[in-house]
N, C-alpha and C positions, 0 to 999 in steps of 0.2 A: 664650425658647426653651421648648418645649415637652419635659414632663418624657418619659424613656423609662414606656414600657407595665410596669407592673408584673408580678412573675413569677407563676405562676397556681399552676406547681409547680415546684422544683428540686432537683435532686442534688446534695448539696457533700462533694467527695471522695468519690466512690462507688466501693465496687467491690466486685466478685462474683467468685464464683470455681466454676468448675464442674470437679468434680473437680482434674485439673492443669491445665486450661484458665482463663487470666484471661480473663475477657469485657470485664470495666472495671476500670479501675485508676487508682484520684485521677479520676475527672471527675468537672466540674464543669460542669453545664448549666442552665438553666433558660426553662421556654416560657410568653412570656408574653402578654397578653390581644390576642388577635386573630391570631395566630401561626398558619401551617398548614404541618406540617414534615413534610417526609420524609426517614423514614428508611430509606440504604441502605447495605448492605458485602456480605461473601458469605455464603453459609450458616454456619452455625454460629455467625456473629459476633459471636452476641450483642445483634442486631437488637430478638429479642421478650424477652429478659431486661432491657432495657434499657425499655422499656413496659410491664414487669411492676413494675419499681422504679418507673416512677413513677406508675402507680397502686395499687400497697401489695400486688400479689398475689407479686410476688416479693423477699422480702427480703434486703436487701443484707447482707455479709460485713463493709463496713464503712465511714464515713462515715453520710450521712444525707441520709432527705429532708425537703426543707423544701414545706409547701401552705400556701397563703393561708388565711386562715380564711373556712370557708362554701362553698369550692369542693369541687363533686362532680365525682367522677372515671367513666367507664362505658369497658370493656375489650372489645373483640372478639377475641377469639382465635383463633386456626389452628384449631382443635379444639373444636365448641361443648360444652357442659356443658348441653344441653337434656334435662329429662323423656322418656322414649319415651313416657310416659301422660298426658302434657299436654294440654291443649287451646290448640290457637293463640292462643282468646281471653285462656286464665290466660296464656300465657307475653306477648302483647303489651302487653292491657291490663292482667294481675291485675286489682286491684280497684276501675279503672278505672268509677265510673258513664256509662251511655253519655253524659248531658246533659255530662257531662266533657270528652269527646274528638270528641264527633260535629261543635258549631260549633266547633271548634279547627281553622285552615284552613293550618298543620305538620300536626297529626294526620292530617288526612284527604291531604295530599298524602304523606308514608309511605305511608300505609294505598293510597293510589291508584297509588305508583310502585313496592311493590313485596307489595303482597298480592293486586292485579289490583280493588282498591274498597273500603267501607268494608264489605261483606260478607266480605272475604277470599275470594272466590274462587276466587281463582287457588289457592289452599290447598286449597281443600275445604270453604269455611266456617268459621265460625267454631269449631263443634265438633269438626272434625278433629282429630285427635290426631297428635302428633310422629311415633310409633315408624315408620310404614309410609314416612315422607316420603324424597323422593331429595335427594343431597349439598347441589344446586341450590338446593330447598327448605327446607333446615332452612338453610341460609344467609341466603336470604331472611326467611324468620322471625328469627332472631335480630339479623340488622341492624334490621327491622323494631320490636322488643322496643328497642333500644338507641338508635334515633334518637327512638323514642316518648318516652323517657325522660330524654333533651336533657342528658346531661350534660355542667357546663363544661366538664373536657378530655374532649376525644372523641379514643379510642384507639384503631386500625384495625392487626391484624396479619394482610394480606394479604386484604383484605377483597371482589378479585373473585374468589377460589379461588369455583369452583363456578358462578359466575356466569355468565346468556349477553351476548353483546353490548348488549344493549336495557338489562340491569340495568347493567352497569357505566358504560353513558354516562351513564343515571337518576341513579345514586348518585353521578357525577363532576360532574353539574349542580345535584344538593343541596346536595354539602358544598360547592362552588364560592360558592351564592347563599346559604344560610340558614346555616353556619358564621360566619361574619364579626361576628356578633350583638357587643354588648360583654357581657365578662368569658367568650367561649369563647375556648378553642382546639384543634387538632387536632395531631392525631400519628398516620400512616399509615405502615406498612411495605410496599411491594408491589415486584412485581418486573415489573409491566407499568408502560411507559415512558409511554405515552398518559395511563391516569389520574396516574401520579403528576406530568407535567409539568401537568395540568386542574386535579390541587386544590391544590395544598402551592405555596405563594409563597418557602417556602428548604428546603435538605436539611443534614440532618445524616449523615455518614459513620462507624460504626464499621470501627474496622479495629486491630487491635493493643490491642484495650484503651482503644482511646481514642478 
C-alpha cells in the first residue's frame, strides 16, 4: 500500500483569537501534496485567518505551525497590498530577465490568460503603473504577480472578487490543469459555487472554532 501524501503545511492545536471572538480553537489540519481545498463557513468565520496561519502572515494565539522544509508559501488576499507607483512589469516580473520568463510556456500562459499577452496589454503595457488601475485590474495583476511566482501552497482568499466571467472560468481552468504538479497545493476561500466545485477536490468547513 501506498504511503499517505505527505503534509506540505499544518496546524497543530491552533488557535486564534480576535478580540472575544475564537476563530480556532485546538485545530489540528494539515494540506498535503497535491491537495485542492476549499474553504468555507460564514463571514467572520475566520475563513481568511485560518490562510493567514498557514502561510505565517497571521499569527497564531497558540499551538503551532508545522511546514515541510523547502516549501514556499504565496497568499492572495481580499485586499491587495500593491505599490500605486509600480509598474506592472516590477510587480509581475521584478527582476525577472526577459530570456527568464518569455520561453517559459506557465509564464506565457498567465501572462496570456490574464494580462491580455506577453506585452500585457490588457494593462497598459508593461510600463503602466498600479495607482490609476480599476478593482478588476489590480486583481488581475496581482494573481498575475503570484501565479508567475508558483508557490508550493497556493493561497486564494476569494480570488474572483473583481473579476469578469472570461477571468474566472481562465483561472478555474489553470488551477484545475497546472495545480496538481508534485509537491503543490491549493487552498481557496470563495463564495462562488461554480469555481469552488472547478478547482478544490475536498472542503474544509470553519464554523465554531473549528
Amino acid at each position: 500500500m501506498a504511503a499517505p501524501p505527505a503534509n506540505l503545511v499544518a496546524l497543530d492545536r491552533a488557535r486564534l483569537v480576535a478580540g472575544t471572538q475564537v476563530l480556532l480553537d485546538d485545530v489540528s489540519v494539515g494540506v498535503s501534496d497535491g491537495d485542492r481545498i476549499g474553504v468555507v463557513g460564514r463571514n467572520g468565520g475566520g475563513k481568511s485567518s485560518l490562510l493567514g496561519a498557514m502561510v505565517g502572515t497571521r499569527p497564531l494565539d497558540d499551538g503551532r505551525v508545522v511546514r515541510a522544509g523547502g516549501v514556499s508559501a504565496g497568499m492572495l488576499a481580499q485586499v491587495d497590498v500593491l505599490d500605486p507607483a509600480a509598474s506592472v512589469r516590477a510587480v509581475v516580473l521584478g527582476d525577472l530577465a526577459e530570456h527568464e520568463w518569455a520561453g517559459d510556456p506557465r509564464v506565457r500562459e498567465v501572462l496570456d490568460g490574464l494580462l491580455g499577452g506577453t506585452d500585457a496589454q490588457a494593462l497598459g503595457g508593461w510600463d503602466a503603473v498600479v495607482g490609476p488601475m480599476s478593482g478588476g485590474e489590480r486583481r488581475r495583476l496581482a494573481l498575475a504577480a503570484l501565479l508567475v511566482e508558483d508557490p508550493d501552497l497556493l493561497v486564494l482568499d476569494e480570488p474572483t472578487n473583481h473579476l469578469d466571467v472570461e477571468g474566472v472560468a481562465w483561472l478555474a481552468a489553470y488551477l484545475a490543469g497546472r495545480r496538481p504538479r508534485t509537491g503543490s497545493a491549493l487552498l481557496v476561500v470563495t463564495h462562488d459555487r461554480w469555481f469552488l466545485d472547478a478547482v478544490s477536490t475536498r472542503t474544509w468547513e470553519v464554523a465554531d472554532g473549528r
